[in-house]
C-alpha positions, 0 to 999 in steps of 0.5 A: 690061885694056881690056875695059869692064864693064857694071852694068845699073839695069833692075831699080832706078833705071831705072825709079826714074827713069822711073816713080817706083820702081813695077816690080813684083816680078811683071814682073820674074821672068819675063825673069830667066833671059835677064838672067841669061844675058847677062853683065853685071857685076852688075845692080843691083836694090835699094836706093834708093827701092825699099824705100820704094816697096815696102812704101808703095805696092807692098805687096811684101815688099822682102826677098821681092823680093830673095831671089826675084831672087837666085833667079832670077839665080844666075849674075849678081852682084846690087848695090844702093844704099846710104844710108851711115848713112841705110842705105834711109831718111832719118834716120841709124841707130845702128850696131848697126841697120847692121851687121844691116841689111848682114848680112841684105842679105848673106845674101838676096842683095846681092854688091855694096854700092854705098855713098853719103852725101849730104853726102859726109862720109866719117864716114858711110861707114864703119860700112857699109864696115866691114860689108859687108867684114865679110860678105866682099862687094864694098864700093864707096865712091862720091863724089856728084858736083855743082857748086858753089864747094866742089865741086873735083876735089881735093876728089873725089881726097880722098874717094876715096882716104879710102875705099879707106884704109876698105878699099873695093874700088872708086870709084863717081862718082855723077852723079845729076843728069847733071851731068858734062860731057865734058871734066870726066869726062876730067879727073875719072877721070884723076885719080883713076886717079893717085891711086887704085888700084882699079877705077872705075864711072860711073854718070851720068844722061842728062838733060842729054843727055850721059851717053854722050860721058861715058860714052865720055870716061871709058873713054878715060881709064881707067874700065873700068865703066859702068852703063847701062839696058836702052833701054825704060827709057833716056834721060831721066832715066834711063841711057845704053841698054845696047844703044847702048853696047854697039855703040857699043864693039863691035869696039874695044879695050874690047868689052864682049862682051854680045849686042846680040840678046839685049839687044834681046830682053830690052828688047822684053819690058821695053818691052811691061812699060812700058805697063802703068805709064803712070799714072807716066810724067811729061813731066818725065822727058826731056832737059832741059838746065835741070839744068844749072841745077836740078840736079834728079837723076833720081830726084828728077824722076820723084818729085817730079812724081809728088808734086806731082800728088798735091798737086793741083800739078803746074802749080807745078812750074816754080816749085818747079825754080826754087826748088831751087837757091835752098834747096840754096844756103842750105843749104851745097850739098848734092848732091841725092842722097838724103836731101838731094834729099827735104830740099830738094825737099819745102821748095822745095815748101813755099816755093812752095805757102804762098807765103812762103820757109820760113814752114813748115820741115821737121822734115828741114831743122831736123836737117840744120841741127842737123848730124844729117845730117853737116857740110855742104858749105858755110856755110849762110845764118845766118838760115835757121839762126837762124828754124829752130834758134835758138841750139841746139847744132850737132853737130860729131861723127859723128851716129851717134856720138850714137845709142844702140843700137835693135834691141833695143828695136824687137824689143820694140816690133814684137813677134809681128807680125814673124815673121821678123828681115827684118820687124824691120828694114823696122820700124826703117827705117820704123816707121809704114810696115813696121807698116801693111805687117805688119798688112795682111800678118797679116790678109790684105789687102795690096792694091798701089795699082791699076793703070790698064787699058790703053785701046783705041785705035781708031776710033769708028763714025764714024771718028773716033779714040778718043784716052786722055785723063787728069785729075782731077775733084771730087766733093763735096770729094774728088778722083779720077783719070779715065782716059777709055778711049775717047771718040768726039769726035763722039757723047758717047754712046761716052765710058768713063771709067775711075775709081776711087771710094772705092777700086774701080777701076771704069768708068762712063759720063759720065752715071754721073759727073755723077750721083754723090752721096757721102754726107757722112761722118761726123766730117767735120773743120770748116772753119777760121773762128778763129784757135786752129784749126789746118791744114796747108799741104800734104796728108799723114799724121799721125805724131805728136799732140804735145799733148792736150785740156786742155794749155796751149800757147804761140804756135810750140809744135808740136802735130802732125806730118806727112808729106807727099812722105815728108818730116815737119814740126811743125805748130806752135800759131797762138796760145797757149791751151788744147787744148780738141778734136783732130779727127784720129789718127795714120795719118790722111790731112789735107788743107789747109782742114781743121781738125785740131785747137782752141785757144781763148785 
């Protein structure tokens, strides 16, 4: 059969791609009874970052999301993406978590389980494959595509016919970063149709600019199944346009027989959806041939630039490219998919902003390392293992083999703030978040990040054009985002800026900014003047207090833990003394430059 299929990724990684995973459920819904009529293979709307980015941001029920859209789409057979042993989030869970996790992701809506480990390890796919086949669903093993010199077409081959000895109903090619080239595809799915026999998918990013004559070198050789996006949200780092795909095959032997009309129709409503987010668009989201080189997936550019500018270093974020491919080396060559693209993202990140390559080293980093994660790919470099881990055990067998059963445990602890299992679960993948989430629900105030209005662009009284301007502005310490609505170059007296101040979006005048006073706040943490004060290089959210007052602590012993770019690292005791007074709690927000907790010698 010639014919080629189509999986649509409007609905999850097109705008994980392109708008850092903020689509809201509410600008979804209406336009899917028309997706739902066109008669794509699947759709793709869940997993990946969505979960996170929902509970964290969104301040949406991930699972309310879901079930609305199974809803609304009765007709359409719903996919998502699936972390292996990770399952959504970025730590390997025990397998009476996984099985559960498939199983109400079965029952709210998911048909297809598009199911990936970083490292590639098959160990860590099969307790997901086993459960989704368990559920009677579409179990889709997938190989994460990259180069390296351990990265071979034998080595592919490999893995996917160990999946579909695991029972998987079909072979994904995951190109996250846009990686493949023409010709490798063509080699690539020839292969595997010699060796395997069961569907093939590409998914492929266009960031190199390359994804659709892989796309079409693909189906010559045999694949029959290609994701691609709606073209509001294409291209970039994003996929192929569904609509150029579509005509691009029409009248041959692999029509897809989709309505260009229809898909032109569904892709103006979604353009006009787009603007509404423009706060998340990043110049770091087009073509950009240097993954040839970076590697950097799609995903991973939207969200790094997103986070970098959340650091107040988005300019660095050239540097941090640079750095990227330097850590994944030292890491053994795991392709940057997640987790592994979080793990080596935050720690270029960390390598660039203090200024000294691993100086601060990830809790993430130290369990990959320790084999947490998997086997990687590749040797890792000795001394990086050595400063990191020291001489502690490596785990050679499957790390969840080492992972005691947990949903029990987490019922207990979550207690009557879950009302229902779907609440137990989205504790178990992200206990501080999905905790924050169902407290905020239960009191009723659950308040998504804002939004920026969309500004008037028009002509000034003197014909002048009023031109949107964005950036940041310091006001006693504490930094916001300015949005200028409308600014009349030659008359200061018509500048709007739209601003948000201690968390009210409002719009002022210029002259309001400049006359803003914000009262010190009490309890301010002191700044650091002495060698027992304790800091952090980046800025995030205390997880974990690991000492109290009063403990004696050594040089490097940790005494915090942080989260920055949903990465956690030990912050570790810069002498060895007494705990003598802790300035911060677990939940709170820290920044550089602060004290946060005391040593005296």
């Amino acid at each position: 059969m010639s014919k080629v299929y189509i999986t649509d990724t409007i609905l999850r990684d097109a705008h994980q791609s392109l708008i850092a995973t903020r689509l809201r459920t509410e600008d979804m819904l209406p336009v899917c009874p028309q997706l739902d009529r066109i008669g794509f293979w699947s759709l793709e709307v869940w997993g990946g970052a969505t979960f996170d980015a929902c509970l964290r941001f969104l301040k949406e029920d991930p699972w309310e999301r879901l079930c609305r859209l199974r809803e609304a789409l009765p007709n359409t057979r719903l996919q998502m993406l699936l972390r292996g042993q990770n399952l959504l989030g970025y730590r390997h869970y025990p397998d009476d978590v996984v099985r559960e996790f498939v199983r109400l992701a079965a029952r709210e809506g998911i048909d297809v389980f598009r199911v990936f480990d970083a490292l590639n390890d098959i160990r860590n796919l099969k307790m997901a494959l086993t459960a989704v086949k368990e559920q009677g669903k579409h179990a889709q093993g997938t190989i994460c595509y990259t180069i390296s010199p351990v990265h071979t077409t034998a080595l592919y081959v490999k893995l996917a016919s160990e999946m579909v000895d695991m029972g998987a109903d079909s072979i994904a090619i995951k190109d996250m970063a846009g990686l493949l080239t023409p010709h490798a595809t063509s080699e690539l799915v020839r292969h595997l149709r010699e060796h395997v026999d069961v569907p093939l998918f590409l998914h492929s990013h266009a960031t190199a600019g390359l994804a659709e004559m892989c796309q079409l070198k693909a189906i010559e050789a045999g694949c029959r199944h290609i994701d691609t996006a709606l073209s509001a949200f294409a291209g970039g780092t994003s996929h192929p346009p569904t609509e150029s795909m579509v005509a691009a095959l029409r009248g041959t032997e692999h029509d897809t027989g989709l309505d260009l009309d229809a898909l032109q129709e569904v892709s103006a409503y979604f353009a006009q959806v787009r603007r509404k987010y423009r706060q998340f668009e990043s110049e770091f989201t087009g073509v950009d041939t240097r993954v040839q080189v970076n590697q950097v997936p799609g995903g991973m550019m939207s969200n790094l630039a997103k986070q970098l500018e959340e650091q107040g270093a988005l300019n660095r974020i050239h540097e941090v490219f640079a750095e990227i491919p330097r850590v994944r080396r030292d890491l053994g060559y795991p392709p940057l998919v997640t987790p592994t693209s979080q793990i080596v993202g935050t720690q270029a990140v960390l390598n660039v902003i203090t200024g000294e390559r691993y100086k601060t080293i990830t809790n993430e980093v130290k369990r990959y390392l320790q084999g947490g994660y998997g086997q990687p790919p590749a040797p890792v470099d000795a001394e990086l293992k050595r400063k990191a881990i020291g001489h502690e055990a490596v785990i050679e067998a499957r790390p969840a083999d080492l992972l005691e059963p947990e949903l029990d445990g987490l019922r207990e602890e979550i207690g009557d703030l879950a009302g229902r299992d779907t609440d137990v679960m989205s504790f178990a993948l992200f206990p501080e978040i999905a905790r924050t989430f169902l407290e905020e629900r239960r009191e009723g105030r659950l308040n998504p990040e804002p939004l920026i209005p969309p500004s008037p662009i028009g002509t000034a009284p003197c014909g002048e054009r009023f031109a949107p301007t964005e950036f940041k502005v310091s006001v006693h310490g504490e930094t916001y985002d300015v949005h200028i609505t409308g600014a009349n170059i030659g008359d200061q007296r018509h500048r709007r800026f739209y601003i948000t101040l201690d968390g009210v979006p409002q719009e002022i005048d210029l002259e309001v900014l400049s006359g803003y006073q914000r009262e010190p706040q009490a309890g301010q943490r002191p700044v650091p003047s002495k060698p027992g004060d304790v800091v952090t290089t980046m800025p995030g959210n205390i997880v974990d207090i690991l000492v109290k007052p009063g403990d004696q602590v050594q040089a490097g012993d940790g005494v915090l833990v942080t989260e920055a770019m949903k990465m956690e690292t030990q912050i570790q005791a810069p002498i060895a003394g007494t705990v003598t007074r802790i300035h911060v709690s677990k939940g709170e927000r820290v920044n550089p430059n602060e004290v946060l907790l005391e040593i005296e010698p």
